[in-house]
PDB file of N, CA, C and O in Angstrom:
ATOM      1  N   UNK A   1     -14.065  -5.487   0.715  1.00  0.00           N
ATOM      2  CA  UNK A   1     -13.287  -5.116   1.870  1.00  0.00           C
ATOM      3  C   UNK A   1     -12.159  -4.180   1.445  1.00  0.00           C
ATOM      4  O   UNK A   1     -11.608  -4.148   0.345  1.00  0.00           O
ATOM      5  N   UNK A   2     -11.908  -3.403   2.545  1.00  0.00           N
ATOM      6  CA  UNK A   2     -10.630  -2.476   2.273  1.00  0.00           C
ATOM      7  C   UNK A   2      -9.330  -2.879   2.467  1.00  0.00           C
ATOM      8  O   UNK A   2      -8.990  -3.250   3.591  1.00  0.00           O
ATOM      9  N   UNK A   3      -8.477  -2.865   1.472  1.00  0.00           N
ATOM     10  CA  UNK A   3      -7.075  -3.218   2.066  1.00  0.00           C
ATOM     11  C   UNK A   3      -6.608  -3.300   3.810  1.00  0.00           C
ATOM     12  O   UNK A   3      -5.961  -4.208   4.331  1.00  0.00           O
ATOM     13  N   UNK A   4      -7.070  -2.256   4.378  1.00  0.00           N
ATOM     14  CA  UNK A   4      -6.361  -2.217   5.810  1.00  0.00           C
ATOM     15  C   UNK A   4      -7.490  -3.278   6.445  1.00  0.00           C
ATOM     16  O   UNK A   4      -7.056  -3.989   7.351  1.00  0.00           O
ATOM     17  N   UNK A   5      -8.765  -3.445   6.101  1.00  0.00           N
ATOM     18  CA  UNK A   5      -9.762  -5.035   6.351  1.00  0.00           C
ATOM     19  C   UNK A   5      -9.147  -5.712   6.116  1.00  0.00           C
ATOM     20  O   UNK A   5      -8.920  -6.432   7.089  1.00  0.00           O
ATOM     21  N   UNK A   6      -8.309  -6.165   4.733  1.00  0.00           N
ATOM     22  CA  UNK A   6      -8.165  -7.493   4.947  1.00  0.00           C
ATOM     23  C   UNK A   6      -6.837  -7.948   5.612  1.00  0.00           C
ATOM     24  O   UNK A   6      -6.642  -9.155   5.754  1.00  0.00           O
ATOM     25  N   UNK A   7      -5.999  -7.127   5.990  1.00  0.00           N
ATOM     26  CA  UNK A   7      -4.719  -7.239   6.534  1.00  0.00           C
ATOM     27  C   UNK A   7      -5.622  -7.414   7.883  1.00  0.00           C
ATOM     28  O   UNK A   7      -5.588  -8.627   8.085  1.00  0.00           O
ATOM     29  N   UNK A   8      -6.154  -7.009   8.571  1.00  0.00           N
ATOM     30  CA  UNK A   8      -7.079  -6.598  10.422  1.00  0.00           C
ATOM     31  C   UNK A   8      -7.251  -8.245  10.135  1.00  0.00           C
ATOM     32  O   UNK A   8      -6.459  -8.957  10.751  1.00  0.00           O
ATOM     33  N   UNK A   9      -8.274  -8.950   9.201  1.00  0.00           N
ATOM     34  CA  UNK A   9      -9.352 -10.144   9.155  1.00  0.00           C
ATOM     35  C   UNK A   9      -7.795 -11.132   9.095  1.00  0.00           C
ATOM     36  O   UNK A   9      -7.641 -12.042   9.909  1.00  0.00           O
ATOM     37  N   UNK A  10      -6.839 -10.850   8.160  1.00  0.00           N
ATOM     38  CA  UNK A  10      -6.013 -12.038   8.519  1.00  0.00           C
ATOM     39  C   UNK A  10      -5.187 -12.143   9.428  1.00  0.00           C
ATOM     40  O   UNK A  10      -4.704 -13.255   9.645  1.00  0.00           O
ATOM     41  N   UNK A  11      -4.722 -10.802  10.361  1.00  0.00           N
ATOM     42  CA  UNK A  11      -4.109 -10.860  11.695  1.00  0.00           C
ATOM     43  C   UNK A  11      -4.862 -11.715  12.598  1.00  0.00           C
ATOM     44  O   UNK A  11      -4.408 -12.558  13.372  1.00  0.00           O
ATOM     45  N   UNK A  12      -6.628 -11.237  12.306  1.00  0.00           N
ATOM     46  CA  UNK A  12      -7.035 -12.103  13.418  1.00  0.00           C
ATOM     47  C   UNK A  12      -7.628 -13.466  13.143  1.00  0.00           C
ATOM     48  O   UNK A  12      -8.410 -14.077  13.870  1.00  0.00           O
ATOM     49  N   UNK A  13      -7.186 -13.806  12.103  1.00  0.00           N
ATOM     50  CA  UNK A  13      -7.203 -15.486  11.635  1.00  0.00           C
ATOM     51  C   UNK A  13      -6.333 -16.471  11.894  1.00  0.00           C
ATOM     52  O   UNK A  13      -6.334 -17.669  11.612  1.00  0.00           O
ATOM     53  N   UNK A  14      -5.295 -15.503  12.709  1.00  0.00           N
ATOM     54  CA  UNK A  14      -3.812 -16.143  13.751  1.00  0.00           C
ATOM     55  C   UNK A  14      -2.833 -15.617  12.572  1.00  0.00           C
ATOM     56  O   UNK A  14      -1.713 -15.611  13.084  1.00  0.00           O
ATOM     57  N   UNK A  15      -2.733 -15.166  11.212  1.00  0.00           N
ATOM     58  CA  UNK A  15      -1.280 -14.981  10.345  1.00  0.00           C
ATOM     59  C   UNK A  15      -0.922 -14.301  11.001  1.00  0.00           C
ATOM     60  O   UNK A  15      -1.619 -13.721  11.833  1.00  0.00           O
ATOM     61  N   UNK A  16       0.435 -14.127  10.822  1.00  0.00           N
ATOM     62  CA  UNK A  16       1.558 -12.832  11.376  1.00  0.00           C
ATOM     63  C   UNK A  16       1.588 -12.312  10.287  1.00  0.00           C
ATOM     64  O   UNK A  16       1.251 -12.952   9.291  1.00  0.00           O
ATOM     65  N   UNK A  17       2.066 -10.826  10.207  1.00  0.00           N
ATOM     66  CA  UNK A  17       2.542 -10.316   9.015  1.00  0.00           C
ATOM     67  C   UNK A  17       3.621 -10.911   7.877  1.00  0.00           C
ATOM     68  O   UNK A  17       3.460 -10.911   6.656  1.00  0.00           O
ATOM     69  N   UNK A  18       4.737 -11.406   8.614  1.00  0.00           N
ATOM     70  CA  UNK A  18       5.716 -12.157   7.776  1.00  0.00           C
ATOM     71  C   UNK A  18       4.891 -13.504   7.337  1.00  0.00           C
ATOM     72  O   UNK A  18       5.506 -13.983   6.384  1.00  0.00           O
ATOM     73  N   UNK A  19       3.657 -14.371   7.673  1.00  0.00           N
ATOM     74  CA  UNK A  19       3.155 -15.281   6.883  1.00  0.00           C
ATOM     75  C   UNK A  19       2.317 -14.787   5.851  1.00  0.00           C
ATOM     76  O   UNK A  19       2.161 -15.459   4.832  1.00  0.00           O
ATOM     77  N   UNK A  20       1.456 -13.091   6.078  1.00  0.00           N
ATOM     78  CA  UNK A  20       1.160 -12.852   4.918  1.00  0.00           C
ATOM     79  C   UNK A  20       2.341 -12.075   3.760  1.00  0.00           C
ATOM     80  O   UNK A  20       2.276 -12.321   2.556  1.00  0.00           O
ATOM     81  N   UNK A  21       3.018 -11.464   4.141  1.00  0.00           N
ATOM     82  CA  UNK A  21       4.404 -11.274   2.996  1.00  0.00           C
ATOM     83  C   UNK A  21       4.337 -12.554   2.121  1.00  0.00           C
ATOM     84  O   UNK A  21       4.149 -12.465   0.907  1.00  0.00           O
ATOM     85  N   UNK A  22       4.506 -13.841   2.800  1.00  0.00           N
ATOM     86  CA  UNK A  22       5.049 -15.023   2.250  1.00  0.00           C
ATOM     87  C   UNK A  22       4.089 -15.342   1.319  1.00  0.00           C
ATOM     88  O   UNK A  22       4.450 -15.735   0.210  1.00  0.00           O
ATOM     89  N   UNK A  23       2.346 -15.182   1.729  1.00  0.00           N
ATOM     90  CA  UNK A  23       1.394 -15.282   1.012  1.00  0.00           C
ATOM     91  C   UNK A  23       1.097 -14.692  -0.018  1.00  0.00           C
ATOM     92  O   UNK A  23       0.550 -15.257  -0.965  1.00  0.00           O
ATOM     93  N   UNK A  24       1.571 -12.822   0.014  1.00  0.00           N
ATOM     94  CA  UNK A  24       0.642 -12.564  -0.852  1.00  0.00           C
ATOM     95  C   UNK A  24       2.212 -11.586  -1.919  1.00  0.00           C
ATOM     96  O   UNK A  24       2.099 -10.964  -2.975  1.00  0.00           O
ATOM     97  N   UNK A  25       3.254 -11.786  -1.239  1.00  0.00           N
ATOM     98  CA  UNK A  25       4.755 -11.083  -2.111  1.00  0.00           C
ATOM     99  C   UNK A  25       4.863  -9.532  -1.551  1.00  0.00           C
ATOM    100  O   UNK A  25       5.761  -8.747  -1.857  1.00  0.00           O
ATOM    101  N   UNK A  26       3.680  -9.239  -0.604  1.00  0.00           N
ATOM    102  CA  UNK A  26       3.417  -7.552  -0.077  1.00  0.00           C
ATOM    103  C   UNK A  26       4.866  -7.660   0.516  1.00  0.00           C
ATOM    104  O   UNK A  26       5.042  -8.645   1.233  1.00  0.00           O
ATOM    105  N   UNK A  27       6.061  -6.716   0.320  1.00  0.00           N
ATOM    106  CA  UNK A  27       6.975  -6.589   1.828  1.00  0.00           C
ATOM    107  C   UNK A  27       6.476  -6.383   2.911  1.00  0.00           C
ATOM    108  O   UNK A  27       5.677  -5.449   2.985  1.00  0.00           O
ATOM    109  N   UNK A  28       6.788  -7.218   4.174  1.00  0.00           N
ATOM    110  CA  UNK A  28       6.161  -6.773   5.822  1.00  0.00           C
ATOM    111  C   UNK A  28       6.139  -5.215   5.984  1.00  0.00           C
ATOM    112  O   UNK A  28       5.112  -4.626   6.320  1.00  0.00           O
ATOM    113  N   UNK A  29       7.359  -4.557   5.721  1.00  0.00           N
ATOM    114  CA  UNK A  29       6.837  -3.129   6.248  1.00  0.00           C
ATOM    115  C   UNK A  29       5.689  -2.846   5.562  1.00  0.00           C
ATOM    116  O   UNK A  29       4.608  -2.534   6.063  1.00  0.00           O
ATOM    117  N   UNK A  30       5.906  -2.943   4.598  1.00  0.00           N
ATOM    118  CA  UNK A  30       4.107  -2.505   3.442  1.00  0.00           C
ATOM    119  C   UNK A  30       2.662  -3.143   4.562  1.00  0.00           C
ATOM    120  O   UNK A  30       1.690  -2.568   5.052  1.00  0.00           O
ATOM    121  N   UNK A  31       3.027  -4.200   4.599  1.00  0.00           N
ATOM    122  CA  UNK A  31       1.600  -5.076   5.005  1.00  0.00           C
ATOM    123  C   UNK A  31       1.465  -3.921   6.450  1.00  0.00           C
ATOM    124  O   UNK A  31       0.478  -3.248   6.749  1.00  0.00           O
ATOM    125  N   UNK A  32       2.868  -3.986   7.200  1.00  0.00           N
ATOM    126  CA  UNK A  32       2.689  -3.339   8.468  1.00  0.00           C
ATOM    127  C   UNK A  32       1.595  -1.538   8.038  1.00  0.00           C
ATOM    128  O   UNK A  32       0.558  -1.486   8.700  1.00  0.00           O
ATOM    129  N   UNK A  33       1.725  -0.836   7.499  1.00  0.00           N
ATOM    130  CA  UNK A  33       1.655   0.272   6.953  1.00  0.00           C
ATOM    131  C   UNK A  33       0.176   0.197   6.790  1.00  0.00           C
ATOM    132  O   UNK A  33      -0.675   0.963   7.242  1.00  0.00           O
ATOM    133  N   UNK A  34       0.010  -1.005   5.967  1.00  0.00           N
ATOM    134  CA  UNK A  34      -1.405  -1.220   5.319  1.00  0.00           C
ATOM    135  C   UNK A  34      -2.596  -1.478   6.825  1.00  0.00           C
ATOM    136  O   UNK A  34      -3.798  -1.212   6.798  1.00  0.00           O
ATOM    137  N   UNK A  35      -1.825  -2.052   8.033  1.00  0.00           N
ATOM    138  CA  UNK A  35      -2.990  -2.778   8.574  1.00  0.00           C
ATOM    139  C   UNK A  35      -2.921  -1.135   9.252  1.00  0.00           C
ATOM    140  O   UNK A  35      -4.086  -0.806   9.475  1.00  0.00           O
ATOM    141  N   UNK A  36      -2.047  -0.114   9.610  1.00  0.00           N
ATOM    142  CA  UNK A  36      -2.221   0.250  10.298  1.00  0.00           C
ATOM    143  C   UNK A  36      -2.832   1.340   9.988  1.00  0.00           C
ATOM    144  O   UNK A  36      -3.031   2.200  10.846  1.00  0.00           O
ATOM    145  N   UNK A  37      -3.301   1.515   8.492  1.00  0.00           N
ATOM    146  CA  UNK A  37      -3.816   2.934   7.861  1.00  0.00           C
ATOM    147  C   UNK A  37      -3.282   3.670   7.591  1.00  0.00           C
ATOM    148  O   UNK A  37      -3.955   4.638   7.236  1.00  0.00           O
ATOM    149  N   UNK A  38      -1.672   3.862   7.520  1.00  0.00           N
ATOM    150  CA  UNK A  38      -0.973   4.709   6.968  1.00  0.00           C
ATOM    151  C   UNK A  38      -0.657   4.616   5.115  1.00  0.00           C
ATOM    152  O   UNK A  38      -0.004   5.535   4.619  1.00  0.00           O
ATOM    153  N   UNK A  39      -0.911   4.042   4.660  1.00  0.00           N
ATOM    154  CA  UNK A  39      -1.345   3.850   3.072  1.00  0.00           C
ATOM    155  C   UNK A  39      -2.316   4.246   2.664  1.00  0.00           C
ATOM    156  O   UNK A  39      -3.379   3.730   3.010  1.00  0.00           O
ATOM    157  N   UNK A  40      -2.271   5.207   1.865  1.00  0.00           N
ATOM    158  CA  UNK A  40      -3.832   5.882   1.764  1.00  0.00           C
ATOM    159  C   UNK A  40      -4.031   5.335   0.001  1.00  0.00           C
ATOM    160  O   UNK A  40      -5.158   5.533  -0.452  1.00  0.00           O
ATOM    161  N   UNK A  41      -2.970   4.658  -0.985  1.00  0.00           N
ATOM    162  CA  UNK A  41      -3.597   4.119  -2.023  1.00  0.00           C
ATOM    163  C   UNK A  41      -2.848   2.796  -2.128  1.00  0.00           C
ATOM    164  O   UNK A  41      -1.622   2.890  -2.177  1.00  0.00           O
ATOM    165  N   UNK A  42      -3.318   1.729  -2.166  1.00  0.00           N
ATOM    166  CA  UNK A  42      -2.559   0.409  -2.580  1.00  0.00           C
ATOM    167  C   UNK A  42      -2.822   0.254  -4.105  1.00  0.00           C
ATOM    168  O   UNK A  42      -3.837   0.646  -4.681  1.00  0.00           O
ATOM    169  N   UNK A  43      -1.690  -0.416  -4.712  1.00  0.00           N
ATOM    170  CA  UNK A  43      -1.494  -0.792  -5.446  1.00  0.00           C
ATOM    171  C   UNK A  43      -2.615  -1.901  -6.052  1.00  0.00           C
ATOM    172  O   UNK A  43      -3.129  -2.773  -5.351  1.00  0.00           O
ATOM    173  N   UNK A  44      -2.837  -1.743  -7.188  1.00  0.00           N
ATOM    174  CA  UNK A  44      -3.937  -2.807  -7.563  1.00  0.00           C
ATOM    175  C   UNK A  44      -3.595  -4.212  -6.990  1.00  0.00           C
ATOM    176  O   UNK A  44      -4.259  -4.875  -6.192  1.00  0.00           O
ATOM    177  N   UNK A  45      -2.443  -4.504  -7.561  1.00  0.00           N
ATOM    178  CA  UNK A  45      -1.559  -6.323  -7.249  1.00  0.00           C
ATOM    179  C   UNK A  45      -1.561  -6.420  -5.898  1.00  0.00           C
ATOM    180  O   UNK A  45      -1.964  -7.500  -5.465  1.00  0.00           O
ATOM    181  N   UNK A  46      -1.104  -5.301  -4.812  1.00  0.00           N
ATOM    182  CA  UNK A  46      -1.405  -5.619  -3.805  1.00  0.00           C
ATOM    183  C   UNK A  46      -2.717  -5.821  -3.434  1.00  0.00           C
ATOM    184  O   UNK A  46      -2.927  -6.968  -3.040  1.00  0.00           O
ATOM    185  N   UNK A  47      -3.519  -5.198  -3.431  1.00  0.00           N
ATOM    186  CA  UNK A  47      -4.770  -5.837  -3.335  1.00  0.00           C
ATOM    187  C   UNK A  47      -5.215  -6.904  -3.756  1.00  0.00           C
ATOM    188  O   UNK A  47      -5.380  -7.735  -2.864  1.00  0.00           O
ATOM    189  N   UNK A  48      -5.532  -7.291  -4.958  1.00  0.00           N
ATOM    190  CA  UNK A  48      -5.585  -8.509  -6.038  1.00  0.00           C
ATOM    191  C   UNK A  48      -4.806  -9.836  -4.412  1.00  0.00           C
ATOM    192  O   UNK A  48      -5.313 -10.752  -3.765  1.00  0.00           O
ATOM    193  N   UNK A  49      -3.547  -9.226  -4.422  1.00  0.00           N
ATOM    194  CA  UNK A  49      -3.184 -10.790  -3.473  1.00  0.00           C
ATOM    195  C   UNK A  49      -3.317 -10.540  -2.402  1.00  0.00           C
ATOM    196  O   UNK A  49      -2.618 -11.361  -1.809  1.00  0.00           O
ATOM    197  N   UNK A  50      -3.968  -9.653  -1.412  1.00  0.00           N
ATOM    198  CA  UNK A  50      -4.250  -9.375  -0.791  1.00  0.00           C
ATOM    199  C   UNK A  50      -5.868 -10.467  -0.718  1.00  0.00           C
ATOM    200  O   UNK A  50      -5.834 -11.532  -0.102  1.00  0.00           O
ATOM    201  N   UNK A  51      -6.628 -10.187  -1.134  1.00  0.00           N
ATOM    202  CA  UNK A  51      -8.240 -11.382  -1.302  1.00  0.00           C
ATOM    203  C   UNK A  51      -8.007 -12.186  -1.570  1.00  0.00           C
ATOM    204  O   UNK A  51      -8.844 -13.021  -1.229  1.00  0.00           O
ATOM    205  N   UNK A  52      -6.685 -12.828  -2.439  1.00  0.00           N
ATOM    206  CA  UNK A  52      -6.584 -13.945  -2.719  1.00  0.00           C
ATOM    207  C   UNK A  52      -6.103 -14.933  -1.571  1.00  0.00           C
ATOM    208  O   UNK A  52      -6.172 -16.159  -1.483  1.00  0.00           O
ATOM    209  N   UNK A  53      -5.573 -13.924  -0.690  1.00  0.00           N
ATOM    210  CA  UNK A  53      -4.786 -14.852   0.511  1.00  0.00           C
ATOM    211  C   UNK A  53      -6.424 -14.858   1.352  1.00  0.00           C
ATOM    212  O   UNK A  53      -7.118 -15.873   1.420  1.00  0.00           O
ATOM    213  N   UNK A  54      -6.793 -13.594   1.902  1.00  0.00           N
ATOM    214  CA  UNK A  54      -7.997 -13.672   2.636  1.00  0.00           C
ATOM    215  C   UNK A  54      -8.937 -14.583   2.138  1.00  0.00           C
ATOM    216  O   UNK A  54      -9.647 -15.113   2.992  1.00  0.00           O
ATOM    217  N   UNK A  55      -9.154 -14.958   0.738  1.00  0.00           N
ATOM    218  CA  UNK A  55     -10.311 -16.116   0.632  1.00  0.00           C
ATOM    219  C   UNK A  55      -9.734 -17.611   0.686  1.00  0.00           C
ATOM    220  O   UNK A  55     -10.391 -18.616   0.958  1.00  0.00           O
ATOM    221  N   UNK A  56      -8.000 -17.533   0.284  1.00  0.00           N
ATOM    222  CA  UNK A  56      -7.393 -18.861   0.892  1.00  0.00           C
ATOM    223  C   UNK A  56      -7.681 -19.598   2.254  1.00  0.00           C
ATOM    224  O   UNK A  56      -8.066 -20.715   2.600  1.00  0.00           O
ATOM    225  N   UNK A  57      -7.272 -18.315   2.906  1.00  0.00           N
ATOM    226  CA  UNK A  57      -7.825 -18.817   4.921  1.00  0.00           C
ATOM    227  C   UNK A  57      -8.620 -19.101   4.883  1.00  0.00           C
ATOM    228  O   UNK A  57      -8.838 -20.239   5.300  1.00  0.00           O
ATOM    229  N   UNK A  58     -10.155 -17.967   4.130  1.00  0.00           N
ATOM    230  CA  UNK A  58     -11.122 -18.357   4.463  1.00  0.00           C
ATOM    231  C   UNK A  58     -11.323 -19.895   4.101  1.00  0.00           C
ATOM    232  O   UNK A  58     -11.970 -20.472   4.975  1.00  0.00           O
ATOM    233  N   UNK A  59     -10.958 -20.662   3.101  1.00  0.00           N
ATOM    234  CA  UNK A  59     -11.290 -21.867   2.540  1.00  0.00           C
ATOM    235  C   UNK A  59     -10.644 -22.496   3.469  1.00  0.00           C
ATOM    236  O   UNK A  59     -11.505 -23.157   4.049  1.00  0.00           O
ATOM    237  N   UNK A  60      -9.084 -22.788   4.224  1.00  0.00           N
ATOM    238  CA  UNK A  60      -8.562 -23.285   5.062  1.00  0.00           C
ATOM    239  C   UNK A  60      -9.260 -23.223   6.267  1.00  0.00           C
ATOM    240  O   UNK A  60      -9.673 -24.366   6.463  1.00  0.00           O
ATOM    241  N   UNK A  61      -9.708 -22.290   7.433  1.00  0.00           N
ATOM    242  CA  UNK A  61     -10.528 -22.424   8.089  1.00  0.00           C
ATOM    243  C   UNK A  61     -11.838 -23.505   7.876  1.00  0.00           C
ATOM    244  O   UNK A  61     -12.123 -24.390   8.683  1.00  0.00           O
ATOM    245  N   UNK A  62     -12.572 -23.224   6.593  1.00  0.00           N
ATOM    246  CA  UNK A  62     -13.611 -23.622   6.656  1.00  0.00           C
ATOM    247  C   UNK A  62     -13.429 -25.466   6.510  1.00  0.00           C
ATOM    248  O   UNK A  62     -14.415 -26.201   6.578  1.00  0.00           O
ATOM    249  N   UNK A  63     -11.907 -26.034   6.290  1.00  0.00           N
ATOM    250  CA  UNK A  63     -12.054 -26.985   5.949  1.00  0.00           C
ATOM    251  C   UNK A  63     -11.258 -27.529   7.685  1.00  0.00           C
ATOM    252  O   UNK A  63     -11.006 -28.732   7.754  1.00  0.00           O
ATOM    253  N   UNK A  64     -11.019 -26.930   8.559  1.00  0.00           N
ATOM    254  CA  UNK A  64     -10.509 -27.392   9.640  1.00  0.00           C
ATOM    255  C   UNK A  64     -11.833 -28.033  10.227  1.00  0.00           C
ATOM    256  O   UNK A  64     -12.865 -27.398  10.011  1.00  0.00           O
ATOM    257  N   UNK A  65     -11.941 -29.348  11.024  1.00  0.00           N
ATOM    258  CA  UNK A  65     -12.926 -29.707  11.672  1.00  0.00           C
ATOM    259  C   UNK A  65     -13.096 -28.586  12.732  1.00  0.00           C
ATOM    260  O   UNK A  65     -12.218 -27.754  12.961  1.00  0.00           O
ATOM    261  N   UNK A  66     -14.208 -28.630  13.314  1.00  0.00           N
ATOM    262  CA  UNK A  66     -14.760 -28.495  14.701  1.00  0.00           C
ATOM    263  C   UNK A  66     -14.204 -28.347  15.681  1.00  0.00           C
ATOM    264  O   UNK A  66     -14.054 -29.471  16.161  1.00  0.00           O
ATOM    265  N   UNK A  67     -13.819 -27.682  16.256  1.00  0.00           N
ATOM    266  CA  UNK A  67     -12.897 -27.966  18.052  1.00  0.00           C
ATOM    267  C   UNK A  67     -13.589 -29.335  18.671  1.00  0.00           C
ATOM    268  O   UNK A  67     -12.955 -30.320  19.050  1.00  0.00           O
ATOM    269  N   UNK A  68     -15.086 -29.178  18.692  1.00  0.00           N
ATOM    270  CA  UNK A  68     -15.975 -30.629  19.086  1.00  0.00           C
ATOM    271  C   UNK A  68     -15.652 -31.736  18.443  1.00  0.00           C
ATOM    272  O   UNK A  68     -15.372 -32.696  19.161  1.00  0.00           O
ATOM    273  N   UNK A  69     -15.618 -31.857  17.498  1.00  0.00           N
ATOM    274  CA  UNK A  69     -15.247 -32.694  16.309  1.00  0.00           C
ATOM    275  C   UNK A  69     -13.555 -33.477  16.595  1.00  0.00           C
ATOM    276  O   UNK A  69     -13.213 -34.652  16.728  1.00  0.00           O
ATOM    277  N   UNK A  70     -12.967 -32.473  16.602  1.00  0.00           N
ATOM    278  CA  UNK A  70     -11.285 -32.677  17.067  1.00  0.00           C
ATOM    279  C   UNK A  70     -11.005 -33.344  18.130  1.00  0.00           C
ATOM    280  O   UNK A  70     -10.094 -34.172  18.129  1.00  0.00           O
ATOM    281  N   UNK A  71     -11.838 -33.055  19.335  1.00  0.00           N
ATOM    282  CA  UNK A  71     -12.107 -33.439  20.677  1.00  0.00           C
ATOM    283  C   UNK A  71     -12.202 -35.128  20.830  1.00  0.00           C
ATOM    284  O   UNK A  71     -11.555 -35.978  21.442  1.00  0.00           O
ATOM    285  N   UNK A  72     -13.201 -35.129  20.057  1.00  0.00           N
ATOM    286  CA  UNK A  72     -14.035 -36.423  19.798  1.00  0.00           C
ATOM    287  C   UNK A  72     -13.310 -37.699  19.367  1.00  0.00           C
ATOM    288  O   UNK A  72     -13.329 -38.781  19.954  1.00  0.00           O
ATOM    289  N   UNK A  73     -12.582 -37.340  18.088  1.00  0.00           N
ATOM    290  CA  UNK A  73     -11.730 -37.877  17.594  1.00  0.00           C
ATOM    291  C   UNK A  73     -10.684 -38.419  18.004  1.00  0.00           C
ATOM    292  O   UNK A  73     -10.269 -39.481  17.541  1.00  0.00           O
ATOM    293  N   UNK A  74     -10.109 -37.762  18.932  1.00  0.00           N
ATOM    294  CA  UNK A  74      -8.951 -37.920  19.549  1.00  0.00           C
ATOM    295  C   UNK A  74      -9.357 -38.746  21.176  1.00  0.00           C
ATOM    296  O   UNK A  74      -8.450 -38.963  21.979  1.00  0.00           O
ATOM    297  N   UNK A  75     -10.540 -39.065  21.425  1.00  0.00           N
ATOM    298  CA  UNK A  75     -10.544 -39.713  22.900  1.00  0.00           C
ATOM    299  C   UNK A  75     -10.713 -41.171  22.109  1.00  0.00           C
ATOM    300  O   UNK A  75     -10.725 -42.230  22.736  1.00  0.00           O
ATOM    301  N   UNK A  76     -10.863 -41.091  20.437  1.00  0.00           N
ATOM    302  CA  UNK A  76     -11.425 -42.752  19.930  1.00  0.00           C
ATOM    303  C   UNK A  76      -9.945 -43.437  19.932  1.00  0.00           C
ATOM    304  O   UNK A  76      -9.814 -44.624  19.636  1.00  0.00           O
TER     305      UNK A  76
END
């Protein structure tokens, strides 16, 4: 994935920019810059924590139950 991908994939995983700053050490204006395509080379490290946060969510997502599952749970 391209830097300005993985900033797009974690906006729409619900982060805000200031939770990925916090995640990955990028400053918000940077991250802002990055999602919006105005960075035409990132920095290796930014990138590097850049996937590292995107495969974090991904693992966090994948360990959230079910909306069905959640549902369920909660009428027991």
């Amino acid at each position: 994935m391209k830097p300005r991908e993985l900033v797009l994939a974690l906006r729409a995983m619900g982060l805000t920019q200031k939770q990925i700053e916090q995640r990955t050490g990028i400053p918000q204006p940077t991250i802002s810059k990055i999602g919006l395509g105005r960075v035409a080379d990132v920095m290796s490290r930014h990138y590097v924590a850049l996937v590292a946060a995107y495969e974090q969510r991904v693992r966090e997502e994948t360990l959230k139950p079910a909306p069905e599952a959640r549902r369920r749970s909660a009428k027991r």
